[in-house]
C-alpha positions in Angstrom: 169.9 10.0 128.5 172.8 9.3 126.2 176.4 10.4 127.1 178.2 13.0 124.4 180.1 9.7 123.2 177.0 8.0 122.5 175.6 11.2 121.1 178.4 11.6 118.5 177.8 8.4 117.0 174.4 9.6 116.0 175.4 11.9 114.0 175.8 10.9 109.9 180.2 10.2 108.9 180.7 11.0 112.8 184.2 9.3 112.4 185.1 12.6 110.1 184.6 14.8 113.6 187.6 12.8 115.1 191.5 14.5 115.3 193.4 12.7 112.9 195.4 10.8 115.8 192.3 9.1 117.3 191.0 6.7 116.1 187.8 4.6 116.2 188.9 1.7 118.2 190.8 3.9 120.7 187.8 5.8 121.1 185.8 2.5 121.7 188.2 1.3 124.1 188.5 4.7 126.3 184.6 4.8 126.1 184.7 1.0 127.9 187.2 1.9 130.5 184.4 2.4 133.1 180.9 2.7 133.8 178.7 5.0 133.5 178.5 5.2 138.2 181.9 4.8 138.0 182.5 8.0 135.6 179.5 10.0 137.9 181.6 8.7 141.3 185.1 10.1 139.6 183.5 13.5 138.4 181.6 14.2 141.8 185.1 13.4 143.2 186.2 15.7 140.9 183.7 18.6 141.7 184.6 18.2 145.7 187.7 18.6 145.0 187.2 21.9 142.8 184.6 23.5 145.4 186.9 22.5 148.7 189.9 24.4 146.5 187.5 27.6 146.0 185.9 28.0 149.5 189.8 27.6 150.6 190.6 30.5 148.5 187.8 32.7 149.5 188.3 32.1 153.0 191.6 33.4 152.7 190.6 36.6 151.0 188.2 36.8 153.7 
């Protein structure tokens, strides 16, 4: 499975699809700041978070 990073740089002049303040090597370097577990661990972090926030809110609509 490739990530959407890894997916981007499939595509032909992909570095054309970038804002004009990023550039390749920042890119790169936010790409290596962690692995690939340690990106799933921080987004099902993240999705707790979100579903704990909602069931809060419906509970006190309840």
């Amino acid at each position: 499975m490739m990530t959407p990073y890894e997916k981007l740089k499939t595509l032909e002049g992909w570095q054309g699809y970038l804002k004009a303040d990023i550039t390749v090597k920042q890119l790169e370097a936010f790409a290596n700041e962690m692995t690939d577990n340690e990106a799933a661990e921080q987004l099902e972090k993240a999705r707790r978070t979100l579903f704990k926030t909602i069931n809060e809110q419906e509970q006190k609509r309840a």
